[in-house]
DSSP file (Angstrom, degrees, kcal/mol; ACC not computed):
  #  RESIDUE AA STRUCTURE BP1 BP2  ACC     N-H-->O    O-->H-N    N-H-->O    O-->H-N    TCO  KAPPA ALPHA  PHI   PSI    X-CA   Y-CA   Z-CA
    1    1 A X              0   0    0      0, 0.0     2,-0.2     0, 0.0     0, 0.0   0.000 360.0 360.0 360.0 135.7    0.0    0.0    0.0
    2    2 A X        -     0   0    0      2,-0.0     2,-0.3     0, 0.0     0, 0.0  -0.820 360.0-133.4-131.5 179.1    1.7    3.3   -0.5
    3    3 A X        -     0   0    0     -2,-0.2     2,-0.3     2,-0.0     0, 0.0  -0.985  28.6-179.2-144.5 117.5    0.1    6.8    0.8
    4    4 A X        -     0   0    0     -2,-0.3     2,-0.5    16,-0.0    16,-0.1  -0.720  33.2-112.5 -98.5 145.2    0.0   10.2   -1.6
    5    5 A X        -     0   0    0     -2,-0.3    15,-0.9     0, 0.0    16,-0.2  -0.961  19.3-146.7-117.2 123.7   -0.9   13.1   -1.6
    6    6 A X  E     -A   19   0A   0     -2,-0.5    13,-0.2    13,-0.3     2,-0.2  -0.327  15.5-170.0 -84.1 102.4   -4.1   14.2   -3.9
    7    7 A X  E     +A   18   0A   0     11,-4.2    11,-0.8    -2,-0.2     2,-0.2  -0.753  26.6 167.5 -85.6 174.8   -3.3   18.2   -5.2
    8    8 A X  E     +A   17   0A   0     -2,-0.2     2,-0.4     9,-0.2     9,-0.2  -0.693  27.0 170.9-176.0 167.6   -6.9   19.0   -6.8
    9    9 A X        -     0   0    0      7,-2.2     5,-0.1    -2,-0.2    -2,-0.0  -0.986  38.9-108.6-172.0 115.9   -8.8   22.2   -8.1
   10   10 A X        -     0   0    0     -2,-0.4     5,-0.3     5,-0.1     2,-0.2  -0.291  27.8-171.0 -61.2 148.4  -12.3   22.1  -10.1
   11   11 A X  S    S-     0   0    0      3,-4.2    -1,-0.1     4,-0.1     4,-0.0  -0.755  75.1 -19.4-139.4 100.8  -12.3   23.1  -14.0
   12   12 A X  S    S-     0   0    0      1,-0.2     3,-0.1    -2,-0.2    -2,-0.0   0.718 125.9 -50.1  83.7  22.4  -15.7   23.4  -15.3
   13   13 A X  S    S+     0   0    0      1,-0.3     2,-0.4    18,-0.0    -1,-0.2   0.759 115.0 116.7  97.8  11.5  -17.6   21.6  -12.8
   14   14 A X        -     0   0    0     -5,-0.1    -3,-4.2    14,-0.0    -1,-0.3  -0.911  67.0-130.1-135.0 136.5  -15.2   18.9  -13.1
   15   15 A X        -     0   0    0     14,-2.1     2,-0.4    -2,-0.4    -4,-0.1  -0.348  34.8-171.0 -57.9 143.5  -12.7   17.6   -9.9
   16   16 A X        +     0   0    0     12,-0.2    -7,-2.2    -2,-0.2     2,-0.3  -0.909  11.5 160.4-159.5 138.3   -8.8   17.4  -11.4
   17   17 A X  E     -AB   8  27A   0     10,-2.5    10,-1.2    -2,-0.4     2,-0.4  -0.983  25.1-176.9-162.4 171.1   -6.3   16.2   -9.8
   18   18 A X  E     -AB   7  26A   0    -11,-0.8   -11,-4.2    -2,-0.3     2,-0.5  -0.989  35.5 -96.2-155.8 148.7   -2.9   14.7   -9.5
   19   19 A X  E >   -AB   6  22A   0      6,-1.0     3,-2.9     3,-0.6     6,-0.3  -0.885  19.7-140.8-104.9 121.7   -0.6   13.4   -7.2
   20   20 A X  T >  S+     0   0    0    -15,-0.9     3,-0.8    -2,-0.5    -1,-0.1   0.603 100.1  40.7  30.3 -92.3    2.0   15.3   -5.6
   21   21 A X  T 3  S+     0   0    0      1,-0.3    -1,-0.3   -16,-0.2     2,-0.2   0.856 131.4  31.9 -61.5 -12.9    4.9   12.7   -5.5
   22   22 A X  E X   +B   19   0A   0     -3,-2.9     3,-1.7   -17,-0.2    -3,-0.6  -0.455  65.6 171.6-146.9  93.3    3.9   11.8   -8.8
   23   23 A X  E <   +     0   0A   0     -3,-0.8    -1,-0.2     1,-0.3    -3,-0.1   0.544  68.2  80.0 -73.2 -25.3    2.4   14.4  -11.0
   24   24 A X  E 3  S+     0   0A   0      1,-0.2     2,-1.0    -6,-0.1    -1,-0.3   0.709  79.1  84.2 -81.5 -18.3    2.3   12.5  -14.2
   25   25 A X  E <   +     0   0A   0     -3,-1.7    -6,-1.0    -6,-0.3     2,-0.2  -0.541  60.5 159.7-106.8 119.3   -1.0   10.8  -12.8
   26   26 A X  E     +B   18   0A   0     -2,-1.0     2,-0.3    -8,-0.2    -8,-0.2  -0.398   4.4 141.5-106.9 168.6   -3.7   13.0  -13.5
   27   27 A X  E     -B   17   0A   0    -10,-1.2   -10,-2.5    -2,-0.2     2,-0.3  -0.969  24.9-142.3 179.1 176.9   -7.2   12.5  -13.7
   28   28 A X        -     0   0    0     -2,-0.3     2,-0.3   -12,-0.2   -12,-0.2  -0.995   8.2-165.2-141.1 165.0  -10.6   14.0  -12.9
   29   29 A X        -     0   0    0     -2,-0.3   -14,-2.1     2,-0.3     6,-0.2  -0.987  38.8-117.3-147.2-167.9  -14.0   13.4  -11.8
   30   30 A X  S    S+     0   0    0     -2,-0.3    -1,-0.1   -16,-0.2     2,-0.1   0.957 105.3  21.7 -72.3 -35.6  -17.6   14.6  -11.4
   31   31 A X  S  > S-     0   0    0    -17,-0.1     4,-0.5    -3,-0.1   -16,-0.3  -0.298  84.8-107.1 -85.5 178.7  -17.1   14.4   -7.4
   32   32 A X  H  > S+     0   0    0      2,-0.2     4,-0.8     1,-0.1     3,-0.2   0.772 117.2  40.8 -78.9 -32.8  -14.5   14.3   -5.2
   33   33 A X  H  4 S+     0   0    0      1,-0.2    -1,-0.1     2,-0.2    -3,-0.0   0.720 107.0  59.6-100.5  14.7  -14.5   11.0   -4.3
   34   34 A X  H  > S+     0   0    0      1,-0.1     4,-0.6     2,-0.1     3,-0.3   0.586 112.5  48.9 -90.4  -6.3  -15.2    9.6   -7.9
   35   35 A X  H  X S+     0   0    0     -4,-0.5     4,-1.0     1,-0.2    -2,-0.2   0.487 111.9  47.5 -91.1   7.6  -11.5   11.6   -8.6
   36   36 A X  H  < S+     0   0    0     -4,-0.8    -1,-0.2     2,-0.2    -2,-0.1   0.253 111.8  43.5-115.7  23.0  -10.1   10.0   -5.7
   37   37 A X  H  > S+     0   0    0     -3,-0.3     4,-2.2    -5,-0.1    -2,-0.2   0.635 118.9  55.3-112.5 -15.2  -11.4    6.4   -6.8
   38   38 A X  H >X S+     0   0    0     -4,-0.6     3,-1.7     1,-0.2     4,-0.6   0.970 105.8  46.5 -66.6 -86.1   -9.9    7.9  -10.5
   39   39 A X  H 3X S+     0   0    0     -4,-1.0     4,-3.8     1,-0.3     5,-0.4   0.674 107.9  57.3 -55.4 -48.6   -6.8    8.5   -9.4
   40   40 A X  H 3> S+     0   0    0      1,-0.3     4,-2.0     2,-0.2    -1,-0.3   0.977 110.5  46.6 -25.1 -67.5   -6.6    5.0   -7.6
   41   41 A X  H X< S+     0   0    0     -4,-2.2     3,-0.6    -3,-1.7     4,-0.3   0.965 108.9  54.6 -54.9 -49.2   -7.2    3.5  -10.7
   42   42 A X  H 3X S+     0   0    0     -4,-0.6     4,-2.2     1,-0.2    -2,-0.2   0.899 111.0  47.8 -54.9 -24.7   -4.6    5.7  -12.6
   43   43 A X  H 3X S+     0   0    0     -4,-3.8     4,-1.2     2,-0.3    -1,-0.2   0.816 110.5  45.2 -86.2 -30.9   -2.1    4.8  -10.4
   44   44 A X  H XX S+     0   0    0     -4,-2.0     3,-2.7    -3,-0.6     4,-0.7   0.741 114.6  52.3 -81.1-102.2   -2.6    1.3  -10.4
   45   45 A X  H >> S+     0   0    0     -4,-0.3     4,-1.5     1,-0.3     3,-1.4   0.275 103.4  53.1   9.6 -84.3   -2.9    1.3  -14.1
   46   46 A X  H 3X S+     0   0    0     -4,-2.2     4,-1.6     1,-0.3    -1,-0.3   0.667 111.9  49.6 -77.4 -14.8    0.3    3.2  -14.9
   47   47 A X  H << S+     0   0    0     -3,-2.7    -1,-0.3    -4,-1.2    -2,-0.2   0.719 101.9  63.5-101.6  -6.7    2.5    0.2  -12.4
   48   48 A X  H << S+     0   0    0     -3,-1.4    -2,-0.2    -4,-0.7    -3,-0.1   0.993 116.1  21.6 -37.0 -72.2    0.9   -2.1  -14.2
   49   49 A X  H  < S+     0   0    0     -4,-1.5     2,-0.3     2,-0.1    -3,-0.2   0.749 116.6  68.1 -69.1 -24.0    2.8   -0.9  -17.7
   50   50 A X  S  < S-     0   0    0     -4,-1.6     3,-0.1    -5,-0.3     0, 0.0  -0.796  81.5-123.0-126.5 148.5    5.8    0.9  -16.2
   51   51 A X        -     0   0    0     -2,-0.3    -3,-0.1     1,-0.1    -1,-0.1  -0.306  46.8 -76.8 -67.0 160.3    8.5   -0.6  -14.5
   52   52 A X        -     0   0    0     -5,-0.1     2,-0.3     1,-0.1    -1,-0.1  -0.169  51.3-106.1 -13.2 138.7    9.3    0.5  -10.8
   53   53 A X        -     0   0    0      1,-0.1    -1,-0.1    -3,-0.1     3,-0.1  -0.707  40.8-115.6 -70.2 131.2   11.4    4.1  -10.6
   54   54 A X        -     0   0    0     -2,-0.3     2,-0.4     1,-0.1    -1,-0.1  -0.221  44.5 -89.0 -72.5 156.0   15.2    3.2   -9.6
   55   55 A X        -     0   0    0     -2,-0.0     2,-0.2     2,-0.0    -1,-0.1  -0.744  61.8-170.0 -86.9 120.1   15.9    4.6   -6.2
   56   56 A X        -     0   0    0     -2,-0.4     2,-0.7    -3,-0.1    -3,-0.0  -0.880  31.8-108.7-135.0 140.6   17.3    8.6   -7.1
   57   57 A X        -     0   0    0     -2,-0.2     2,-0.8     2,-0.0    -2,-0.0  -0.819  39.3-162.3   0.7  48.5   18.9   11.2   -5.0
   58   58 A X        +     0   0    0     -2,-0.7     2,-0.1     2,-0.0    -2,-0.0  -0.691  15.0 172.7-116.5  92.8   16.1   13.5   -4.9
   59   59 A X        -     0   0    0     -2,-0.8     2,-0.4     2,-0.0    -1,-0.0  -0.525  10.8-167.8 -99.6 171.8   17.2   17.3   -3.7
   60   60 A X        -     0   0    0     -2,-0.1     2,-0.3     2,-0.0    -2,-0.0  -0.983   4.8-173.4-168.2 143.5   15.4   20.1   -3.7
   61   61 A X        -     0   0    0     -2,-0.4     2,-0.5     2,-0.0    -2,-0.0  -0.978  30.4-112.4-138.2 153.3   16.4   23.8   -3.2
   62   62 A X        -     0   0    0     -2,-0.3     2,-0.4     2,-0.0    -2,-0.0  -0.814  35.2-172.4 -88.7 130.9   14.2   27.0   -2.8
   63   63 A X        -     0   0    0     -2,-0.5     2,-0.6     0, 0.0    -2,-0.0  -0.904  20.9-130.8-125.4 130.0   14.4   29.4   -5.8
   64   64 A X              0   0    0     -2,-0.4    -2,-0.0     1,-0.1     0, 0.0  -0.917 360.0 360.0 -98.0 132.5   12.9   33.0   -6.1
   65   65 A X              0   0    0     -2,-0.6    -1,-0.1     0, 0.0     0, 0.0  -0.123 360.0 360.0 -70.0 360.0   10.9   33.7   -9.5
């Protein structure tokens, strides 16, 4: 079981969301908890096809814009 965190922000009526440690899985739905049953699904879907992520080094520095 692993534990995420869910960003998410209506567009049109519509729930969107992604998760945080891994923004490439997005999804939306008409509720919140049909995007958090989405998102379930994307995630399981996408380790289905893709291998595991290698253990990285992961830094992270604050930058002004």
């Amino acid at each position: 079981m692993h534990t995420f965190t869910l960003e998410y922000w209506q567009d049109d009526g519509w729930f969107v969301g992604r998760l945080r440690e891994n923004p490439a899985v997005m999804t939306q739905g008409e509720t919140l908890a049909a995007l958090q049953d989405n998102i379930r699904d994307a995630f399981e879907l996408m380790m289905e096809t893709e291998p595991p992520p290698t253990t990285a080094s992961v830094h992270s520095v604050e930058i002004t814009v």
